[in-house]
SEDOLUM-651911 format. One record per atom (N, C-alpha, C, O): residue in one letter; x, y, z; atom name. Coordinates in nm, 4 decimals. Example, Ala and Ser with C-alpha at 12.3 -4.5 7.8 and 13.67 -1.06 7.14 Angstrom:
<rozas>
<A; <1.3190; -0.5690; 0.7800>; N>
<A; <1.2300; -0.4500; 0.7800>; CA>
<A; <1.3200; -0.3300; 0.7800>; C>
<A; <1.4236; -0.3319; 0.8465>; O>
<S; <1.2850; -0.2250; 0.7080>; N>
<S; <1.3670; -0.1060; 0.7140>; CA>
<S; <1.2900; 0.0030; 0.7870>; C>
<S; <1.3409; 0.1138; 0.8039>; O>
</rozas>
This chain:
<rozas>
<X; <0.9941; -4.0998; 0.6131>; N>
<X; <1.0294; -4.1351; 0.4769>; CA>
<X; <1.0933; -4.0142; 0.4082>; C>
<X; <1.0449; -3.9069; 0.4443>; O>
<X; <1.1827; -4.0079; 0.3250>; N>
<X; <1.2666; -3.9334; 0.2673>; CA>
<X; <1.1869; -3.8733; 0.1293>; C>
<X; <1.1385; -3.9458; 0.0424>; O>
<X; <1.1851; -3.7757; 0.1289>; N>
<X; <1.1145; -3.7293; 0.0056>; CA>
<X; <1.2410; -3.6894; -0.1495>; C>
<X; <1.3344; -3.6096; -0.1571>; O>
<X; <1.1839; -3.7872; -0.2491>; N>
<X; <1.2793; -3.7283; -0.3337>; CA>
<X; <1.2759; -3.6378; -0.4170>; C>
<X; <1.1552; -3.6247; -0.3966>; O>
<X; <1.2982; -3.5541; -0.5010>; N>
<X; <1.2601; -3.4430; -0.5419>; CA>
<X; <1.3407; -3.4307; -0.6907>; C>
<X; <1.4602; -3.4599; -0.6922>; O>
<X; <1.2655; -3.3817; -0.8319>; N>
<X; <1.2751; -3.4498; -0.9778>; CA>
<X; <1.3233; -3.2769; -0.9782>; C>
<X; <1.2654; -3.1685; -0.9716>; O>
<X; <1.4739; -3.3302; -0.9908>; N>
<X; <1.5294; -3.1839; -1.0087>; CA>
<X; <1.6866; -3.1749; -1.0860>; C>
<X; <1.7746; -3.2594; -1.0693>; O>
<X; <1.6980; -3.0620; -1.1670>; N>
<X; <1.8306; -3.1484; -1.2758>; CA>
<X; <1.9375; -3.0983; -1.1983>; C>
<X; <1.9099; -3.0323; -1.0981>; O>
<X; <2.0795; -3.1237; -1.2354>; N>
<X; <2.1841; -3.1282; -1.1944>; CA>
<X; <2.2077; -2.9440; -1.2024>; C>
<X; <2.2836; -2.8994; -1.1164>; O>
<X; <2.1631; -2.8712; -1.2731>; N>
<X; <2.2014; -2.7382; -1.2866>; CA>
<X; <2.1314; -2.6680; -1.1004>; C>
<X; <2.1984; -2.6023; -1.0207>; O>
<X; <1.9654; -2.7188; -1.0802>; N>
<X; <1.9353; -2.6973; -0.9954>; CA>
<X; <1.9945; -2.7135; -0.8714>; C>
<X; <2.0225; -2.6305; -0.7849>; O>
<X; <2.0105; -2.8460; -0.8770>; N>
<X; <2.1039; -2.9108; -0.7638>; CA>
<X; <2.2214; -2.8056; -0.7314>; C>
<X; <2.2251; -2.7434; -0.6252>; O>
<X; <2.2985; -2.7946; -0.8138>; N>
<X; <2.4291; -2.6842; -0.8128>; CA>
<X; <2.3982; -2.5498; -0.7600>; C>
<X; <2.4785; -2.5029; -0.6793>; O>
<X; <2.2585; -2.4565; -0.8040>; N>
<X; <2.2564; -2.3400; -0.7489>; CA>
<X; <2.2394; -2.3329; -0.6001>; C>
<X; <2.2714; -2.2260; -0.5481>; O>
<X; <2.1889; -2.4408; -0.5130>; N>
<X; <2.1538; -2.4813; -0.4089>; CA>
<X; <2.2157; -2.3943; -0.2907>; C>
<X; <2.1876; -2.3009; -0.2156>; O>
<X; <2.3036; -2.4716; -0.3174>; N>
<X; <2.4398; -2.4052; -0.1819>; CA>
<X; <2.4253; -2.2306; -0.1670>; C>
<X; <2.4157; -2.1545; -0.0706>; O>
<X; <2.4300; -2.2088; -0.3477>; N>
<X; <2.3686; -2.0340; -0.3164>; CA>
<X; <2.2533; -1.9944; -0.2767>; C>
<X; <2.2340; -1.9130; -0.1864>; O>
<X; <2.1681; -2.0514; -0.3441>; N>
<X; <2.0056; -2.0310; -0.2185>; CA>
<X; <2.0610; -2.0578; -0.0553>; C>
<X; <2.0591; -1.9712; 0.0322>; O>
<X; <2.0989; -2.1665; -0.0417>; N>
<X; <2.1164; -2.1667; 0.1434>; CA>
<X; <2.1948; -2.0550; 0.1588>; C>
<X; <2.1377; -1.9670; 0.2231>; O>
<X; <2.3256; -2.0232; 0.1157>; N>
<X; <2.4175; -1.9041; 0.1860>; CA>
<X; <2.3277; -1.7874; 0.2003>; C>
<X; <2.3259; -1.7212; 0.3041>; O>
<X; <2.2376; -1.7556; 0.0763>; N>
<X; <2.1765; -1.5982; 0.1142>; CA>
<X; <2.0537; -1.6269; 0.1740>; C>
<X; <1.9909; -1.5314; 0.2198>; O>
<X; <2.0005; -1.7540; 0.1840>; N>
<X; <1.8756; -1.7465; 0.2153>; CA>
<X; <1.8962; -1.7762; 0.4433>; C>
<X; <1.8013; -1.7708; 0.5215>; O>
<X; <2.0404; -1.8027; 0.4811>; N>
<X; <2.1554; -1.7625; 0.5923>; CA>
<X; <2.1352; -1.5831; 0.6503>; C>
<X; <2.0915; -1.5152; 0.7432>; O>
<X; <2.2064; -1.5747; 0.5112>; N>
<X; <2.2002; -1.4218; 0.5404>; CA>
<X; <2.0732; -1.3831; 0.6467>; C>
<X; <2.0669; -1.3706; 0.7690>; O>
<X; <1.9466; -1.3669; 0.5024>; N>
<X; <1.8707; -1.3087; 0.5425>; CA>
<X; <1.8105; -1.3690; 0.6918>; C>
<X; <1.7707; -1.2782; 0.7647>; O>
<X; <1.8002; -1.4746; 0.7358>; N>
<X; <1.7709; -1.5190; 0.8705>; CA>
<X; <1.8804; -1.4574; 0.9428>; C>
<X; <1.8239; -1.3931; 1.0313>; O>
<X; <1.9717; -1.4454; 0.9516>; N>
<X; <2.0479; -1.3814; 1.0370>; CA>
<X; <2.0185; -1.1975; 1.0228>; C>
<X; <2.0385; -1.1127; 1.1098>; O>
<X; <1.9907; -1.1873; 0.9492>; N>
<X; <1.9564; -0.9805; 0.9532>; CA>
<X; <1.8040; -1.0314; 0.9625>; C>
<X; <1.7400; -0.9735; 0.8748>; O>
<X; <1.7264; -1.1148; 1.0336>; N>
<X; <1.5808; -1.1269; 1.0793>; CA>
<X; <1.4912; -1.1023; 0.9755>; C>
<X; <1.3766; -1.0757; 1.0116>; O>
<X; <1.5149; -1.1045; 0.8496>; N>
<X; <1.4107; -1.1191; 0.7551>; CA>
<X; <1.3191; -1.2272; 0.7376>; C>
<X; <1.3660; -1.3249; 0.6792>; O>
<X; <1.1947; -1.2340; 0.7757>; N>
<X; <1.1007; -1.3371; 0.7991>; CA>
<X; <1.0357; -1.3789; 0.6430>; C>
<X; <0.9754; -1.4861; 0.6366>; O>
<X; <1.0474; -1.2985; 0.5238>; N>
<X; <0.9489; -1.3369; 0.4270>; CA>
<X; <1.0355; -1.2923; 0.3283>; C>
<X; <1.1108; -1.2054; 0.3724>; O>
<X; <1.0581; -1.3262; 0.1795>; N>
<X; <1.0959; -1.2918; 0.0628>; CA>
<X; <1.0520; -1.2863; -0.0465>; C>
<X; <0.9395; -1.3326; -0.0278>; O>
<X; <1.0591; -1.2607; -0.1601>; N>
<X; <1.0331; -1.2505; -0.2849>; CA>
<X; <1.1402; -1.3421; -0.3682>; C>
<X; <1.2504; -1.3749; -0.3243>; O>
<X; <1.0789; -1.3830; -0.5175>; N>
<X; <1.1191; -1.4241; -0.5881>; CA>
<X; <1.2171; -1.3065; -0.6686>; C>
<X; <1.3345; -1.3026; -0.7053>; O>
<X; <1.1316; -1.2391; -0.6724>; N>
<X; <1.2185; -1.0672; -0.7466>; CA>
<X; <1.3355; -1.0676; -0.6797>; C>
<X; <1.4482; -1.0826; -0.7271>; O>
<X; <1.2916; -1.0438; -0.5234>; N>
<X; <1.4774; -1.0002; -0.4382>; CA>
<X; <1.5910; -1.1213; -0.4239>; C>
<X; <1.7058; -1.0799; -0.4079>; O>
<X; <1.5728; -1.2672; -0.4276>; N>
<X; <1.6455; -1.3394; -0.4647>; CA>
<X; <1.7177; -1.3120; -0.6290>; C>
<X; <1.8350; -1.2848; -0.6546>; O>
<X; <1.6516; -1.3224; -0.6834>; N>
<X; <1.7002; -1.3422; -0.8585>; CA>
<X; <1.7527; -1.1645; -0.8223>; C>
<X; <1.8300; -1.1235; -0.9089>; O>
<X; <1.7367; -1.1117; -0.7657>; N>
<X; <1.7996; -0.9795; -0.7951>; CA>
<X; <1.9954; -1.0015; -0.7550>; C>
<X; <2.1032; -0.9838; -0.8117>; O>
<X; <1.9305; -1.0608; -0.5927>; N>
<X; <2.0590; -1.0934; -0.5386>; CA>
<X; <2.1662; -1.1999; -0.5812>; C>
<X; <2.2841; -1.2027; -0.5457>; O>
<X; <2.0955; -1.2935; -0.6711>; N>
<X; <2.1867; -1.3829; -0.6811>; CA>
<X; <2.2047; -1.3788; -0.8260>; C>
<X; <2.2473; -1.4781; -0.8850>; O>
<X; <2.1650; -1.2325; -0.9094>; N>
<X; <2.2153; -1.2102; -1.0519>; CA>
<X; <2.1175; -1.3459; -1.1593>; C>
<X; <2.1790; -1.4138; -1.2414>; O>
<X; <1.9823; -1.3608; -1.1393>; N>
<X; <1.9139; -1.4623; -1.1781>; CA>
<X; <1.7701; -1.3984; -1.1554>; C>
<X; <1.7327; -1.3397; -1.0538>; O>
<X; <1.6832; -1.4269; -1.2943>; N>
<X; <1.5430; -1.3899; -1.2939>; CA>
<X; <1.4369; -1.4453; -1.2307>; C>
<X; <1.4238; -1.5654; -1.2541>; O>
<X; <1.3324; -1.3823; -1.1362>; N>
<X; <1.2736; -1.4302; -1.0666>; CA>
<X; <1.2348; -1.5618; -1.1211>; C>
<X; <1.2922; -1.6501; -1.0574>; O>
<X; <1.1666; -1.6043; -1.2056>; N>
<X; <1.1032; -1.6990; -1.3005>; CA>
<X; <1.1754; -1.8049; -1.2993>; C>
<X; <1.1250; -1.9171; -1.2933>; O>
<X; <1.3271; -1.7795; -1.3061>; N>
<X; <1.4527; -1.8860; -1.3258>; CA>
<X; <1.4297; -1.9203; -1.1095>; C>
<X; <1.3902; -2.0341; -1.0843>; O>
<X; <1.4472; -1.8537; -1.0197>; N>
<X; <1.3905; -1.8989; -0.8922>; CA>
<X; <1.2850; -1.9778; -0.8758>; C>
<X; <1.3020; -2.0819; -0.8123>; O>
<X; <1.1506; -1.9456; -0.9302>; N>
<X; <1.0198; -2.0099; -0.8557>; CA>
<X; <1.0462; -2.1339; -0.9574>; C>
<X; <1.0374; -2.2522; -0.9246>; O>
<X; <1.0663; -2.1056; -1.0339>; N>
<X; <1.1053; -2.3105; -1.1150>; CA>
<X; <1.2133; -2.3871; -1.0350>; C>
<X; <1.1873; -2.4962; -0.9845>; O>
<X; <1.3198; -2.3361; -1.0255>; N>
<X; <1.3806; -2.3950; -0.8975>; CA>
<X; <1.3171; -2.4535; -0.7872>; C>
<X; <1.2967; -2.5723; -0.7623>; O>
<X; <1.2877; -2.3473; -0.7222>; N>
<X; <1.1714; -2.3997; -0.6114>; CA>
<X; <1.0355; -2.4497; -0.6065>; C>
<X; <0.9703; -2.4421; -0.5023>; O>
<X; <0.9877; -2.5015; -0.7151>; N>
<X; <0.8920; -2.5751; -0.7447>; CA>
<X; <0.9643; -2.7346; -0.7316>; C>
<X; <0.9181; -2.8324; -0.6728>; O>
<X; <1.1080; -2.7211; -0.8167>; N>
<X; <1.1220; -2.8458; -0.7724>; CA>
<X; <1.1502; -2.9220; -0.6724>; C>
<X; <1.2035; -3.0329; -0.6691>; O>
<X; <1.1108; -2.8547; -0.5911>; N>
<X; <1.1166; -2.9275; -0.4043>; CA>
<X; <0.9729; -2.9038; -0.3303>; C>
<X; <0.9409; -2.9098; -0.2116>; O>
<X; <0.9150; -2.8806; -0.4242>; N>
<X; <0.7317; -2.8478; -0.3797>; CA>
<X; <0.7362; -2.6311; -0.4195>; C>
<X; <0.8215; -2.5447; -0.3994>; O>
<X; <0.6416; -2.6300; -0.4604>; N>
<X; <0.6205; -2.4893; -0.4661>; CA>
<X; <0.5765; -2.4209; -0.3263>; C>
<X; <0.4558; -2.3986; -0.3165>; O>
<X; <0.6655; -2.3814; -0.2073>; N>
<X; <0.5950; -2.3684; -0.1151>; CA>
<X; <0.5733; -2.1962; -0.0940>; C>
<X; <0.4948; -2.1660; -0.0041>; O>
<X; <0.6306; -2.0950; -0.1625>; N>
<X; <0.5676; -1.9842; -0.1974>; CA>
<X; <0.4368; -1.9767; -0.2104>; C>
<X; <0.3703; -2.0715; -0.2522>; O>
<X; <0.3736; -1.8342; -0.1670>; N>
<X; <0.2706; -1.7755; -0.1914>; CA>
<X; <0.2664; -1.6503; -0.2421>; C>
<X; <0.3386; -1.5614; -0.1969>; O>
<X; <0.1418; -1.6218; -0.3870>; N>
<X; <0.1271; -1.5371; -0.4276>; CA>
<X; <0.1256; -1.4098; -0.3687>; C>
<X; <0.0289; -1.3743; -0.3013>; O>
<X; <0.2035; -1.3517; -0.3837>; N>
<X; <0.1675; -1.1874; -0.3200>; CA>
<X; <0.2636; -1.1191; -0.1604>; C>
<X; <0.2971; -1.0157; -0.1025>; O>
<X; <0.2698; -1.2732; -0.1546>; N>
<X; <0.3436; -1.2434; 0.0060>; CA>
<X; <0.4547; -1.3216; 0.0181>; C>
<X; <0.5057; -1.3419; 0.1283>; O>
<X; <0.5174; -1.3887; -0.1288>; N>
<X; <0.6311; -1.4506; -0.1485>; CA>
<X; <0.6258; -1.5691; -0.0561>; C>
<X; <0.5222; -1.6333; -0.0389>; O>
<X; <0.7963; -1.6102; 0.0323>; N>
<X; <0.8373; -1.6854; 0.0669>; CA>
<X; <0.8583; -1.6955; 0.2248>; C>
<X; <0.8571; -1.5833; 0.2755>; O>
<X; <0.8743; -1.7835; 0.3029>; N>
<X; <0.9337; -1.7679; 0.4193>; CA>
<X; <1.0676; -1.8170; 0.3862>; C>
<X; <1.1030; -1.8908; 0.2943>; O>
<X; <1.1292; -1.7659; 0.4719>; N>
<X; <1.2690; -1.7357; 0.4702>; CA>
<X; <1.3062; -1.9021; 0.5370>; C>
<X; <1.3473; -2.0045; 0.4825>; O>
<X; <1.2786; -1.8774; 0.6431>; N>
<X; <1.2833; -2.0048; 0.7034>; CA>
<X; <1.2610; -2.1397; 0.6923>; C>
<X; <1.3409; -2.2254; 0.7302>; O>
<X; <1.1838; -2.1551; 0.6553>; N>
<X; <1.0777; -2.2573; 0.5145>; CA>
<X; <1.2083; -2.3003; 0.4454>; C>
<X; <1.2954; -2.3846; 0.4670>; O>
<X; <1.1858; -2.2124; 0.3591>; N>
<X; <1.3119; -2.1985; 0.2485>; CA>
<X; <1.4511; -2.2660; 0.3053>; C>
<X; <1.4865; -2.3837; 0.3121>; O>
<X; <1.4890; -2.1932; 0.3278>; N>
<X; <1.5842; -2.2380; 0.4320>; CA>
<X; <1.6473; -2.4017; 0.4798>; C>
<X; <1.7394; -2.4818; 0.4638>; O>
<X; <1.5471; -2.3816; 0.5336>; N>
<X; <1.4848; -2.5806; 0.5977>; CA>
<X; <1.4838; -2.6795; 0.4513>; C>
<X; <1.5426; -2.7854; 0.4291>; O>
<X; <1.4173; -2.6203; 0.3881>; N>
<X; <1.3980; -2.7192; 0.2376>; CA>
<X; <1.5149; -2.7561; 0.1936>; C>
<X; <1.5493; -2.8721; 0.1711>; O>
<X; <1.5878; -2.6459; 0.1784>; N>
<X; <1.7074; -2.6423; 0.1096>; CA>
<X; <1.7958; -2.6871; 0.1426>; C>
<X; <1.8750; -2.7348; 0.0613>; O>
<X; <1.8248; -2.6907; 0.3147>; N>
<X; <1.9412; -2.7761; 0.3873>; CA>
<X; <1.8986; -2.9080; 0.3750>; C>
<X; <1.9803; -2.9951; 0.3452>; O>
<X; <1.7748; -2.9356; 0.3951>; N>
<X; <1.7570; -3.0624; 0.3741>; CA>
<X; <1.7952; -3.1378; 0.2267>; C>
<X; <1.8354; -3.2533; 0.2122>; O>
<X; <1.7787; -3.0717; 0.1589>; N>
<X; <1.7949; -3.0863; 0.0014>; CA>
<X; <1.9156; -3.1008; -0.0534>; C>
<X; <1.9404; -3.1856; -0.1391>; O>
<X; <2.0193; -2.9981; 0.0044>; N>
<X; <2.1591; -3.0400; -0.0040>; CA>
<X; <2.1862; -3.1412; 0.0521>; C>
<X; <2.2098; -3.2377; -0.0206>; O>
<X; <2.1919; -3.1560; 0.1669>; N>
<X; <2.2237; -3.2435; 0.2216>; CA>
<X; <2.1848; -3.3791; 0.1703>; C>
<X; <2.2840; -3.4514; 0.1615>; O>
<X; <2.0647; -3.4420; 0.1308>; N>
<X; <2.0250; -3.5268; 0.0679>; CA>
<X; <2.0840; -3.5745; -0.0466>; C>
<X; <2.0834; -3.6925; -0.0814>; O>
<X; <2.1508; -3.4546; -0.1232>; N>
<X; <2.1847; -3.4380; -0.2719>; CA>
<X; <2.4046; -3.4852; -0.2476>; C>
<X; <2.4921; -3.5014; -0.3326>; O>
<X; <2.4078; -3.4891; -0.1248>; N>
<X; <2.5359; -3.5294; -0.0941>; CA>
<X; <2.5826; -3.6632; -0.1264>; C>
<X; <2.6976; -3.6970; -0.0980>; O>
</rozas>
């Protein structure tokens, strides 16, 4: 079953930039991230990230951030869905 996910059109749009860097970093083998080093990289405050990514389930953890991969996966799926 397809999961749908209550997310506005601004979110939807940053998307494609979460997948390209969240690319990157799987390709230079980065296994885990932060909310800080995204919003750093993509010129956006951590806070403005984890609300983003809440709206596809909050799958971050306190202290030890994100998997990259995870992330990743959510997000292709998410675009893609959002096509």
């Amino acid at each position: 079953m397809t999961q749908k996910y209550d997310a506005s059109s601004s979110v939807v749009r940053r998307l494609p930039r979460y997948y390209r860097l969240l690319g990157e970093l799987e390709r230079n083998g980065q296994v885990r991230t932060s909310s800080r080093e995204l919003g750093r990289r993509l010129g956006m405050t951590a806070s403005q990230i984890r609300q983003d990514l809440c709206c596809f389930g909050c799958f971050g953890q306190q202290g030890s951030g994100y998997s990259v991969a995870e992330m990743a996966e959510k997000t292709d799926t998410t675009v893609e869905q959002s096509r």
